[in-house]
C-alpha positions as CSV (number, residue, x, y, z in Angstrom):
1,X,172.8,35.6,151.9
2,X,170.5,38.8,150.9
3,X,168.3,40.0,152.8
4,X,165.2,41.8,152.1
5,X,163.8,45.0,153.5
6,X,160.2,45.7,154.2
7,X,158.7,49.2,154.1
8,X,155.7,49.7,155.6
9,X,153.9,53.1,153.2
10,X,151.2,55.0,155.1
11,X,148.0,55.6,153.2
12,X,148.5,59.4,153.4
13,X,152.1,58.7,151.6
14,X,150.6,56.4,148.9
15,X,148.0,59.2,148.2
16,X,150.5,62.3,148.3
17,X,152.7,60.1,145.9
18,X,149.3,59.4,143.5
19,X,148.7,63.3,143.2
20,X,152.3,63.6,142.2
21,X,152.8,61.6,139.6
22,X,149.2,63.1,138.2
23,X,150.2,66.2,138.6
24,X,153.2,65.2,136.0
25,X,151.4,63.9,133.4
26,X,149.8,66.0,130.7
27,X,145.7,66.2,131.1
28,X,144.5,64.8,127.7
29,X,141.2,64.4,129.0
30,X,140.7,68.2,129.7
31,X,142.7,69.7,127.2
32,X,140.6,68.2,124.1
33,X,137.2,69.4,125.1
34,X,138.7,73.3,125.4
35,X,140.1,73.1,122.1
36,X,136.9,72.2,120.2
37,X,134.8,75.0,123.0
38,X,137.4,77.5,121.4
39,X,136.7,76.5,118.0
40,X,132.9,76.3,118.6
41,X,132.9,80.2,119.7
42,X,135.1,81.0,116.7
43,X,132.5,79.9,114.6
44,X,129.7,81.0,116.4
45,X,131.1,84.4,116.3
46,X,131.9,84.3,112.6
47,X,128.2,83.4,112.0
48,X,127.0,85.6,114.1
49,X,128.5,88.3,112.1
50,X,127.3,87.3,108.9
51,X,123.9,86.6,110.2
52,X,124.3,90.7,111.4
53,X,126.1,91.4,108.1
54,X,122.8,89.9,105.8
55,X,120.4,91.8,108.2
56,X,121.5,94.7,107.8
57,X,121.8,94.6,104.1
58,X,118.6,95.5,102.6
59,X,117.6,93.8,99.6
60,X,118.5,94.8,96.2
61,X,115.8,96.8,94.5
62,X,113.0,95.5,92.1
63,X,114.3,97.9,88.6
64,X,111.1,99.3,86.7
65,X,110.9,97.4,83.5
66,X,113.9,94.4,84.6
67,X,112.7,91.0,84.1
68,X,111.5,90.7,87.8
69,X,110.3,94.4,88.3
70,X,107.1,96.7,87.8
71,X,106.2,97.9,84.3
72,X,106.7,101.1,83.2
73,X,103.6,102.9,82.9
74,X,105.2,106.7,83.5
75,X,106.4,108.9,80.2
76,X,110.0,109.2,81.7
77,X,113.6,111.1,81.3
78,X,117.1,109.8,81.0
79,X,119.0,111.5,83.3
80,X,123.2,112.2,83.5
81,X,124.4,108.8,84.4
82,X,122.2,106.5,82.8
83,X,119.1,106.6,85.7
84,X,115.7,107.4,84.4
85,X,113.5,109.6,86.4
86,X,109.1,109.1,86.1
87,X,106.9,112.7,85.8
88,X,103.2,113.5,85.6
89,X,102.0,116.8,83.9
90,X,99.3,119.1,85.5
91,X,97.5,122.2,84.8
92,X,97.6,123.5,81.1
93,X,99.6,122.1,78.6
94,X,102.8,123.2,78.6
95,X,104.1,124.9,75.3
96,X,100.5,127.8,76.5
97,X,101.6,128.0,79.9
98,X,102.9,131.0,81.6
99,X,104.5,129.6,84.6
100,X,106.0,126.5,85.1
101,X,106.1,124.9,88.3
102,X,108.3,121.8,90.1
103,X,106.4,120.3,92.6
104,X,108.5,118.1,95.1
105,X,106.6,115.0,97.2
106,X,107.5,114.2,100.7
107,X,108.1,110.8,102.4
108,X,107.0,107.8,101.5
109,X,105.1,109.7,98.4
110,X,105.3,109.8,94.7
111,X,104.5,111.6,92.0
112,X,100.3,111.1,92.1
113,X,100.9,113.2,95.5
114,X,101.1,116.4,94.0
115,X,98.3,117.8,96.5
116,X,98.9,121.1,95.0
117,X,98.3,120.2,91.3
118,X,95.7,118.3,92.8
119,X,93.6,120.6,95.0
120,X,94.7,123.8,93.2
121,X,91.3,125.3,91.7
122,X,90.6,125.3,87.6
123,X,89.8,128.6,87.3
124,X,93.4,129.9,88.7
125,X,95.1,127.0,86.3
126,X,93.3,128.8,83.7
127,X,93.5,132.4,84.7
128,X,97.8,132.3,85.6
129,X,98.0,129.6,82.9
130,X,99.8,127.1,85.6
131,X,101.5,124.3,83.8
132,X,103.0,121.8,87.2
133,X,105.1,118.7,87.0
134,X,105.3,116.6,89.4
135,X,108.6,113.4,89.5
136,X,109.5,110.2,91.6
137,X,112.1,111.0,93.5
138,X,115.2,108.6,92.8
139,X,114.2,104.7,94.2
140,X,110.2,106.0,94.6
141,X,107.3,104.7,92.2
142,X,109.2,104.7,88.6
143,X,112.4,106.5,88.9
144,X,115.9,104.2,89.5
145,X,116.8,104.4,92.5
146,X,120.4,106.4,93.1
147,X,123.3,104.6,95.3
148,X,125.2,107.3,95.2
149,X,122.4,110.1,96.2
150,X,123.2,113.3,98.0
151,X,121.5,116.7,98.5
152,X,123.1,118.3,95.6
153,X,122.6,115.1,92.8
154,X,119.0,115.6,94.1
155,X,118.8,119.0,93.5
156,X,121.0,118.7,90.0
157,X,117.9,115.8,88.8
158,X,115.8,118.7,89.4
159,X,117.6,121.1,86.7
160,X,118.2,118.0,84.3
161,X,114.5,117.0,84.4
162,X,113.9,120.9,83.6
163,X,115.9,121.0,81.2
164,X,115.0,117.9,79.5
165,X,111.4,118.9,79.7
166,X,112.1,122.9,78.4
167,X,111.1,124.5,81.2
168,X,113.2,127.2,80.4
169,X,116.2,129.6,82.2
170,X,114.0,129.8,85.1
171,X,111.2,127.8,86.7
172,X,109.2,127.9,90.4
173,X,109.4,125.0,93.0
174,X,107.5,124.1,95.7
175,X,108.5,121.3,98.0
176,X,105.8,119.4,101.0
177,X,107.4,118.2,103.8
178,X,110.7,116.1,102.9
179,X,110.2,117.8,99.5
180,X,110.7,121.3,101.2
181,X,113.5,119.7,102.4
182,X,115.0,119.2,99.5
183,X,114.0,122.8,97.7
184,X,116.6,123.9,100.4
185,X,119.5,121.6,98.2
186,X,118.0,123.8,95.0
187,X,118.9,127.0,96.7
188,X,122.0,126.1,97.3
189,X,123.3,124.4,94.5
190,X,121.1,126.0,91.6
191,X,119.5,129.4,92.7
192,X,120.5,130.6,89.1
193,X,117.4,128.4,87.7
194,X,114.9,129.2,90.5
195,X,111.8,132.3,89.6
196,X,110.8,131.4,93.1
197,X,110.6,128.8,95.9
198,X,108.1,128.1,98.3
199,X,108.5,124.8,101.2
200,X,105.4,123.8,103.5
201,X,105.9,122.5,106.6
202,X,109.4,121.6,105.1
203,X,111.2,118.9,106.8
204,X,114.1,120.0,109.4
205,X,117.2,118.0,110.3
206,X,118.2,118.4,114.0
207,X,121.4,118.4,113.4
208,X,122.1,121.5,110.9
209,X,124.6,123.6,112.2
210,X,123.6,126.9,113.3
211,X,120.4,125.7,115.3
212,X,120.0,126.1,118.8
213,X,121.0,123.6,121.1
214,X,118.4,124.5,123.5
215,X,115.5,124.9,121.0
216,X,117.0,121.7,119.1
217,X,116.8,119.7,122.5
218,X,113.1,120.9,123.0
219,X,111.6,120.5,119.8
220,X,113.4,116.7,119.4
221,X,112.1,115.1,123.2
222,X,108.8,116.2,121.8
223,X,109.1,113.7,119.5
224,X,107.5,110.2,120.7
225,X,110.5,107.8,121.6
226,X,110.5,105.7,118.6
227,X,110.8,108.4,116.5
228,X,113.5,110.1,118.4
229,X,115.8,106.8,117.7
230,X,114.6,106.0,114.2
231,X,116.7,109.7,113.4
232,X,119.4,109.0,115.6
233,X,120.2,105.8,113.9
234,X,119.6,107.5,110.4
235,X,122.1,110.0,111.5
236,X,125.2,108.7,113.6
237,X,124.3,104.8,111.9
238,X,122.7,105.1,108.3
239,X,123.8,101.7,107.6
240,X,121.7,100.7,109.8
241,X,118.6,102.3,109.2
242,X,116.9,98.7,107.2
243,X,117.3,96.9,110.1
244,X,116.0,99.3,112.7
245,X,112.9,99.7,110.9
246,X,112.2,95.9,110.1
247,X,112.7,94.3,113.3
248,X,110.4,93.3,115.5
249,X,111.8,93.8,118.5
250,X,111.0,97.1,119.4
251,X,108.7,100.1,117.7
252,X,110.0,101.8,114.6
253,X,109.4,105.0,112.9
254,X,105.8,106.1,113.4
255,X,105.9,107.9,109.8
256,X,106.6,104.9,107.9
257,X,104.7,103.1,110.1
258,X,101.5,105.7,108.6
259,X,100.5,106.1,112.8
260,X,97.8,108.8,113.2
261,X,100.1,110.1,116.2
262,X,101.4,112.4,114.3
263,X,98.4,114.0,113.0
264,X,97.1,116.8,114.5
265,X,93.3,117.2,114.8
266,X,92.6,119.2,112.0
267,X,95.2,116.3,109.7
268,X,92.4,114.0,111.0
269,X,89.7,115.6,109.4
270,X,91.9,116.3,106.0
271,X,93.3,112.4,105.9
272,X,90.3,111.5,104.2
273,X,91.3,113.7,101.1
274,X,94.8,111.9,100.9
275,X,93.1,108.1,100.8
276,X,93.1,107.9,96.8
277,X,97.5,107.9,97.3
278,X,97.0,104.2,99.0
279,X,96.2,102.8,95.4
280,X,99.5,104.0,94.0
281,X,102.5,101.5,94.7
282,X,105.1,103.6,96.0
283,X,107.9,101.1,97.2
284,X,107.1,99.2,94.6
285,X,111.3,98.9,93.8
286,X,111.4,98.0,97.7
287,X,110.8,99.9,100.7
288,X,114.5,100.9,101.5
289,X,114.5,103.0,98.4
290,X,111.5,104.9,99.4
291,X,111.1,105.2,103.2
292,X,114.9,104.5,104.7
293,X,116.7,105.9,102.0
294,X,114.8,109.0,102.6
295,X,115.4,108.9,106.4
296,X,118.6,108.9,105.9
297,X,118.7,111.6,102.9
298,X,116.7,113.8,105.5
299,X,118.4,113.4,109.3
300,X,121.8,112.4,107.8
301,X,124.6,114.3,107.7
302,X,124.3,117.0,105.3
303,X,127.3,119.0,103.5
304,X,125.4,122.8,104.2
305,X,123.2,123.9,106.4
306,X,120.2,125.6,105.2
307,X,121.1,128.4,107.5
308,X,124.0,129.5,106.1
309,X,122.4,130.2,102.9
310,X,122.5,133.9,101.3
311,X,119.5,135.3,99.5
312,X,119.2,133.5,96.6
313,X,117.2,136.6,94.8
314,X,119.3,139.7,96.0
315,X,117.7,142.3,93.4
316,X,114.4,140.8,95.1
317,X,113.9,139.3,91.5
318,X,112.1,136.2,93.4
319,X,110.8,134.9,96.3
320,X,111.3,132.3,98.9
321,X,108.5,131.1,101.2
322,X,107.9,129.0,103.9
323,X,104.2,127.7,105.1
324,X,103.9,126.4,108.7
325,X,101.5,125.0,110.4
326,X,102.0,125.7,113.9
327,X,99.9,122.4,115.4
328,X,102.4,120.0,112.9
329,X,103.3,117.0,115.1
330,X,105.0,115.2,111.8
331,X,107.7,118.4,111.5
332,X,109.5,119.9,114.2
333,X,107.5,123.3,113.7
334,X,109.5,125.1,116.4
335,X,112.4,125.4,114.7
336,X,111.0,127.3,111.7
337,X,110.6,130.7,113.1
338,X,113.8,130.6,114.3
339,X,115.5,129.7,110.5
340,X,112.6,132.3,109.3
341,X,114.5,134.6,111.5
342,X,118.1,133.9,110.5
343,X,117.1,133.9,107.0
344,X,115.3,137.3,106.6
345,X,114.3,137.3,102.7
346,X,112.4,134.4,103.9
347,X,108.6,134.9,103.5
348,X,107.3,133.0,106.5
349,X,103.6,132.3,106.7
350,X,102.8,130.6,110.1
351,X,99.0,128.9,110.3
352,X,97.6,129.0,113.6
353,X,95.6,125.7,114.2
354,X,97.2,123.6,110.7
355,X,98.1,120.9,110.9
356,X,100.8,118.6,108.6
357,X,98.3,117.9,105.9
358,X,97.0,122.1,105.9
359,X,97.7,121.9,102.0
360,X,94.6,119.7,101.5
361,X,92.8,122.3,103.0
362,X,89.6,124.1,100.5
363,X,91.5,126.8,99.0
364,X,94.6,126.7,100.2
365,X,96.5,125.9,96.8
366,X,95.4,128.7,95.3
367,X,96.1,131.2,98.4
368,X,99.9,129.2,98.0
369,X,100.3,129.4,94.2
370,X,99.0,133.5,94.1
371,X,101.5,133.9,96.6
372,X,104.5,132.4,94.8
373,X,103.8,133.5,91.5
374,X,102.6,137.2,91.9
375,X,105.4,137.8,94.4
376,X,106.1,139.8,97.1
377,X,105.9,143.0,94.9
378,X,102.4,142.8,94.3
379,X,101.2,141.7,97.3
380,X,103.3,142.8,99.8
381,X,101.2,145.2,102.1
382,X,98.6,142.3,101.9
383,X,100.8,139.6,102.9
384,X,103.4,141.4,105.5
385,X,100.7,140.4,107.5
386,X,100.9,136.5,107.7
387,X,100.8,136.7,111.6
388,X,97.6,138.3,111.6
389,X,96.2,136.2,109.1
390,X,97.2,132.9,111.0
391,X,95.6,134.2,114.4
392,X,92.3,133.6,112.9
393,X,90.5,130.4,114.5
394,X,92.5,128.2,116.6
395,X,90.2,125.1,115.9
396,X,89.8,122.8,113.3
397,X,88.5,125.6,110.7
398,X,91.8,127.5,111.4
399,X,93.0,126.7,108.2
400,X,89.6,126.8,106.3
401,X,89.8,130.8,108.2
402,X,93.0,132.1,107.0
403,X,92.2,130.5,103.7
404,X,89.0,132.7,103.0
405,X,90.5,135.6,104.7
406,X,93.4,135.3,101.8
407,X,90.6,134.7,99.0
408,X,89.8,138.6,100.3
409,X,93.1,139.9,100.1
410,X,93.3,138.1,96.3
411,X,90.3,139.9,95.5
412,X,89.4,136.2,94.2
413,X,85.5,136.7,94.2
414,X,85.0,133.0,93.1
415,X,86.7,131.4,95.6
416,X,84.9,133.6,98.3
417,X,81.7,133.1,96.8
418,X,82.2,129.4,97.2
419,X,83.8,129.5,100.7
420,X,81.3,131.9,102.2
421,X,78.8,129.2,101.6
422,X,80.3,127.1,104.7
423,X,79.9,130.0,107.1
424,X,76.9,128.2,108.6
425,X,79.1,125.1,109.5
426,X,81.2,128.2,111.5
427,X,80.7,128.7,115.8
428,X,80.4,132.2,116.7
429,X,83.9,132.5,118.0
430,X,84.8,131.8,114.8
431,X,83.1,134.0,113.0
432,X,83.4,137.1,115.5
433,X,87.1,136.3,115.2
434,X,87.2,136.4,111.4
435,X,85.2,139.5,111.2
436,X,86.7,141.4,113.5
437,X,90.5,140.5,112.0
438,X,89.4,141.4,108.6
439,X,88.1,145.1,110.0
440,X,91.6,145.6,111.7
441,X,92.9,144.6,108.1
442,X,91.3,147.3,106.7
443,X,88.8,144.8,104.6
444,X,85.4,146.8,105.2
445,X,83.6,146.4,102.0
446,X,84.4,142.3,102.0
447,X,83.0,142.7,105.5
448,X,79.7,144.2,104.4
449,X,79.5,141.8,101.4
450,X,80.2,139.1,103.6
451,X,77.3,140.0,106.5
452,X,75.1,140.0,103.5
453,X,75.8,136.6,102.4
454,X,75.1,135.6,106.3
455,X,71.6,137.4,106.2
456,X,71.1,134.5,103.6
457,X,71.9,131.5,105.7
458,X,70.6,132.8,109.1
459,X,68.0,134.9,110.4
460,X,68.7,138.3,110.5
461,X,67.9,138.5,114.0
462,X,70.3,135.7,114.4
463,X,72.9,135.9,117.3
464,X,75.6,134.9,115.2
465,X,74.9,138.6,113.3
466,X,74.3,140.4,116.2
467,X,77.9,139.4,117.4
468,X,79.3,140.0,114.1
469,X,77.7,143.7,114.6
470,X,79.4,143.9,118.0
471,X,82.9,143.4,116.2
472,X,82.3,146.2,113.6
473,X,82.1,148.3,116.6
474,X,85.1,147.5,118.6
475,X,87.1,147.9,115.8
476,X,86.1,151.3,115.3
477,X,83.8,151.4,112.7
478,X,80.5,152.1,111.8
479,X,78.5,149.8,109.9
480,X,74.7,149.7,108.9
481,X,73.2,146.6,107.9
């Protein structure tokens, strides 16, 4: 007869023997919820990444004349590889001129910003014969933009357009700000076409070879923040460079931005004569072929640097000059001296108390055109004396100062007539400055002309003349009135 056997199982054992058998036995309740997390981040990754990819990527642009772009309303040339390029004609017509003249806009400009065609006087047009033509640089106002564009395809659209417009063997330039920039590419690659170059307050990339690190350093944290990271990205991240300056996260660049921070006091009083530019639509074909293409043409890496150039006119055949104002807070105007220095053919005409916008300035085009085009040969005792000429006035006439001072040393009887007529607007600092700068100069007679012209707008017993008498004396000569 069997007999059965009772075992008695402690709870502990029943429990121990539980976790066992769980232990052994695959976890389907876990396992199918990690596979679908994993697959979840995959595809939150991969969208991520084209989310970045289509933010980044700035849309195409709007073609002049395509079915969905602006009209053409610019006479314009077919360039080398099918792209056309928009011009504007200035000054006399150009078949009766005697020098022809390339003018180069700056940043986020166009051709209508030709502030020397525009602000240069009629009667030196007339009396040089000055023909000027101003262009869109590639992606600005009417001109296609260029995917492929580098410093030298820039500079080689400057020789087609020439050409195509019979400018002949040779013809001047002058480049403003980014412009200037880009005169430096026409040194480089075609010096053989150039009469003579001349860049104001030309713009500088921090990361040429041959600058400073010292100076670099000092002139670039002088830059507000924003700024300082807008060309960073434009230089080590150019692909970039849409994004950065469209999102709203944090500042962007404070030039495209058009901020008054980096306008100097004097650029304050001169923005008024820049307000007609507003009505031209310059990114019309989209703002990164304007503004962020331009950021990156300017603080990208370049294949020369501007420093390493040789003189372009070695038989001193032309000229090459550079216009600074020292007060600039757009340019990094410290590191101009020093490439003036490097680069001695360099005429180098530093203006105490100008600003960015000094070009707008009364009179200034026509001290800056008689410069370029009669050359250093004929005026070169005169203007070997920039420095002196910039120390005039450290206020907001600075610029209106050095300006008159050069209509003396032009001989340019017009222009002093006119400009003499402000005087009154002058404080005596100013005036006992000028004076007694244009009597080191050796400029007596335009000293006594111009004390006569003040007996017209003040008393004779004025102060202002009495002080202007003081300065005759302390520069050693003896004047009667």
């Amino acid at each position: 007869m069997a007999t059965g056997v009772n075992r008695r199982v402690s709870a502990a054992s029943a429990r121990a023997h539980t976790r066992n058998r769980n232990r052994n036995k695959p976890n389907r309740e876990s396992s199918f919820p990690s596979g679908i997390l994993r697959t979840a981040l995959a595809v939150l990754f991969i969208g991520f990444l084209a989310w970045a990819y289509q933010a980044i990527q700035p849309p195409p642009p709007k073609i002049c004349g395509s079915p969905d772009g602006p009209p053409i309303t610019a006479p314009r040339i077919k360039l080398r590889d099918g792209r056309y390029m928009a011009y504007k004609e200035h000054g006399v017509p150009r078949d009766a001129a005697k020098y022809k003249i390339v003018f180069v806009h700056g940043l986020d400009c166009c051709r209508h910003d030709a502030v020397v065609a525009d602000t240069l006087s009629p009667d030196v047009v007339e009396e040089l014969g000055v023909y000027i033509v101003s262009f869109d640089r590639p992606g600005h106002g009417e001109s296609d933009p260029d995917p492929n564009l580098t410093v030298k395809s820039q500079a080689l659209d400057i020789e087609e357009l020439a050409d195509k417009l019979g400018l002949g063997s040779k013809f001047y330039i002058i480049g403003y700000s980014l412009g200037g920039q880009i005169v430096w590419g026409c040194l480089k690659y075609i010096p053989h076409r150039l009469a003579s170059a001349a860049l104001l307050n030309p713009a500088v990339n921090y990361w040429w070879s041959g600058l400073p690190a010292n100076l670099t350093n000092e002139a670039f944290y002088q830059l507000k923040l924003q700024d300082q990271w807008v060309f960073r990205v434009a230089h080590y991240a150019p692909w970039l460079t849409y994004w950065w300056n469209t999102q709203q996260w944090f500042p962007s660049s404070s030039l495209t931005a058009k901020s008054t921070d980096v306008y100097s006091r004097q650029d304050m009083e001169l923005l008024s004569k820049r307000s007609y530019r507003e009505s031209f639509v310059v990114r019309q074909q989209g703002e990164y072929e304007t503004v962020h293409s331009g950021l990156n043409f300017a603080f990208g890496s370049w294949e020369f640097s501007p420093l390493d150039l040789e003189n372009p006119f070695p038989t001193n055949e032309g000229s090459v000059h550079i216009w600074q104002g020292d007060e600039d807070l757009a340019i990094a105007a410290k590191l101009q001296p020093y490439i003036a220095k490097k680069l001695p053919w360099i005429h180098y005409h530093e203006l105490q108390g100008a600003g960015h916008l000094f070009p707008y300035a009364d009179g200034m085009s026509d001290t800056i055109i008689k410069s370029l085009l009669l050359g250093k040969s004929k005026q070169d005792e005169k203007f070997g004396q920039e420095k002196e000429i910039g120390v005039i006035g450290r206020d907001t006439n600075g610029a209106f100062i050095c300006t008159l001072l050069s209509s003396f040393v032009f001989d340019d009887i017009a222009l002093y007539s006119n400009l003499s007529k402000r005087f009154k607007e002058f404080s005596k600092i100013n005036i006992t400055s000028f004076i007694y700068r244009l009597l080191r100069l050796g400029h007596l007679t335009h000293v006594q002309g111009l004390l006569v012209a003040l007996v017209g707008l003040h008393s004779p017993n004025n102060s202002i003349l009495r002080i202007a008498s003081y300065s005759a004396t302390r520069a050693g000569h003896d004047m009667k009135l």
